[in-house]
N, C-alpha and C positions, 0 to 999 in steps of 0.2 A: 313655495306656493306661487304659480304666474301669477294670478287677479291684481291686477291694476288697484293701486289706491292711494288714499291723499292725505298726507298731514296735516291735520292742525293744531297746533301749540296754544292752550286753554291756560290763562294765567291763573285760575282757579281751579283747575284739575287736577284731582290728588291719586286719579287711578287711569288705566288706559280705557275707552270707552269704545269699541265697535257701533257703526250704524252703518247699512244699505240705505241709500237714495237715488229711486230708480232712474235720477239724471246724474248727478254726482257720481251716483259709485259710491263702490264701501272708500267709507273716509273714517279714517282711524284719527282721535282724537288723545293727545300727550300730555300730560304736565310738564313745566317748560324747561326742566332737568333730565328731562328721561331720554335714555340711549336708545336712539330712533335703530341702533344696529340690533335691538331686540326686537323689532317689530316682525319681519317673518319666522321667527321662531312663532310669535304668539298667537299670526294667525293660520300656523299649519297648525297649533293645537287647537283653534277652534272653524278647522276646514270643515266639518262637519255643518256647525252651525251657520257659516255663511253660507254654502249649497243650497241648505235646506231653505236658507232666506228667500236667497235669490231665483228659486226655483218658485216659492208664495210670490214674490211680487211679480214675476214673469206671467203666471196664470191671473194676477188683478189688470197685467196692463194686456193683454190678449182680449181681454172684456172690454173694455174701453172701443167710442165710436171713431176708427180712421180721420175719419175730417175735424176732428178735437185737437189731435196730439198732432206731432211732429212742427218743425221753428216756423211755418207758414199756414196756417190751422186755416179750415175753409171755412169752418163756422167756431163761435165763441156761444158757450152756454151757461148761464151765471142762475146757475139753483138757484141761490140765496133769493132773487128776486125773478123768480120763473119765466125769464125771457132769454132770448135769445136773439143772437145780431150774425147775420150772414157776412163774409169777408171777398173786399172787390181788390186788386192789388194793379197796381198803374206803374209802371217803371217810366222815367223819362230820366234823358241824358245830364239835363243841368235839372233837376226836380231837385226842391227843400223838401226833406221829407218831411212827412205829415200825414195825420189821420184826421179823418172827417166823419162826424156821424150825422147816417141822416134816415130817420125811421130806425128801422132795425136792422140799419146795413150801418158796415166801417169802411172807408173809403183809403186804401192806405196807396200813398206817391212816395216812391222810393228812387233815386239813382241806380242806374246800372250799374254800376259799384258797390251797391248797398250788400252788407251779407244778412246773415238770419238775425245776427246779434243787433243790428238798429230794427230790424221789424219786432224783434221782444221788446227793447227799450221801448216803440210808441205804444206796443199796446198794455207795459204794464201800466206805463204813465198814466193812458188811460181807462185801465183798471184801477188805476191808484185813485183817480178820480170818481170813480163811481164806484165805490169802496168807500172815500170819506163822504160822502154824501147818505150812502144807506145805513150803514154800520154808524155812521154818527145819529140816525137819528133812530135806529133801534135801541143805540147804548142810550141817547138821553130818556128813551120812553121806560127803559127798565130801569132806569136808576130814578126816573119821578114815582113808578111804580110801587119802587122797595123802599126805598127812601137813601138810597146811597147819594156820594159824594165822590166826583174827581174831578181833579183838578187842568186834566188837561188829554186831550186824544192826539196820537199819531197813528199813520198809516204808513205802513211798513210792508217790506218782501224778506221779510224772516227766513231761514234757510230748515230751520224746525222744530219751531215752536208756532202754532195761533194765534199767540198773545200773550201779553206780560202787563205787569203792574209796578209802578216804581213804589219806595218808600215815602214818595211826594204825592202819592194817586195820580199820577201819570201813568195813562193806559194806551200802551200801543197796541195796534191788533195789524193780522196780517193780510193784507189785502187778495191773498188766498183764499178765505173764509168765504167770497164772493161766488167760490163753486160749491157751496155746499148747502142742502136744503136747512131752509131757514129755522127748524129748531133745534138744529146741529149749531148756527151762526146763537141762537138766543144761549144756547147750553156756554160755548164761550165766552161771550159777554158776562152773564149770571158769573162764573167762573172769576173774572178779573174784577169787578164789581164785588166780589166778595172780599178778597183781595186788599182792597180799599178797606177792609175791616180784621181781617186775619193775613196778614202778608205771608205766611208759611203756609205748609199744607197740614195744618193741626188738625185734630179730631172735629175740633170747633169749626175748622174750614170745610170742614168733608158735611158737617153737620148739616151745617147753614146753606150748603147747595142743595146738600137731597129737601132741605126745606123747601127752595125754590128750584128747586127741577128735580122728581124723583128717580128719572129717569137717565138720571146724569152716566148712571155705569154706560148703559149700555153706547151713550154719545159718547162716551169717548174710545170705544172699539168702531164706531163708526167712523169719526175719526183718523184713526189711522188708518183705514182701508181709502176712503178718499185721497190722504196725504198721498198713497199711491199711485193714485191713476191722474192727477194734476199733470195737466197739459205741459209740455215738455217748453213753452217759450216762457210760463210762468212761474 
């Protein structure tokens, strides 16, 4: 099989795991004894199902608005808080780079030398920032709501996952969640927040969500349709 892909060695992986990521690429994931010279064998037997994958996520990113996607996006659009910010981009010879916000414009100074890779780093920075700001105070309203307990938030660029919960109620979320309408961002938080009380995914954890979000199946097929079409710098 050509198709290009990428290993990761999972010190917790007890089986081979396939996943398409419409930036990544299929990235085959190993446990950290397995004979990586088996790897194309396993995915000509499952050429079928990569196709077929990569054929769904090619028609979810054809949907997507032009001016969103690609490493220098013209506009930023953050569902989770229903605005949006228009992008000015300034190249100067000795320029620190830097983003500036001002209204609903991002102001980014980049060196002529700069590549795509420093214009993601300022804007996830500064989506990391307006990430812990909203997401923090959504999580603190549903957990005064419910009556949960954690101990501590981070904000994070996850590769694929939304969020996680430590055994300490430390809750990371990923500052992803910033494109997606806000009771898709609430169905995630509920999710970790429960977490805080069932750390596995027990009957008891499944329970305790449809209690606070009935709705929870259907977010999480929405979910991974969005994971799709995430802007290609983020």
């Amino acid at each position: 099989m050509s198709q290009p892909y990428t290993v990761r060695v999972h010190p917790r992986a007890r089986h081979v795991r396939l996943r398409l990521d419409p930036r990544a690429g299929l990235v085959v994931t190993v446990p950290p004894r397995f004979d990586q010279r088996r790897i194309p064998g396993l995915l000509a037997e499952r050429r079928d199902w990569i196709e077929k994958v990569s054929r769904r996520h090619a028609a979810l990113r054809a949907d997507c608005v032009p001016a969103l996607l690609g490493a220098r996006p013209q506009r930023v659009d953050l569902a989770a808080m229903a605005q949006s910010w228009t992008l000015d981009y300034r190249v100067a010879d000795d320029a620190r780079p830097r983003l500036r916000e001002t209204g609903q414009r991002l102001h980014l100074t980049v060196p002529d030398t700069a590549d795509d890779d420093l214009v993601a780093r300022l804007l996830r920075r500064w989506l990391s920032a307006k990430a812990r700001v909203f997401l923090g105070q959504q999580l603190d309203e549903l957990a005064r709501r419910h009556g949960f307990h954690y101990s501590a938030l981070g904000i994070r660029h996850q590769r694929s996952r939304w969020g996680s919960c430590s055994a300490a109620g430390r809750i990371s979320l990923n500052a992803k969640l910033m494109f997606c309408p806000i009771e898709l961002v609430r169905y995630v938080l509920i999710h970790e927040l429960v977490h805080t009380e069932h750390l596995d995914h027990s009957a008891a954890f499944w329970a305790r969500v449809a209690e606070l979000d009935p709705d929870y199946d259907a977010a999480r097929h929405r979910l991974n349709r969005i994971w799709q079409q995430l802007p290609d710098w983020a």
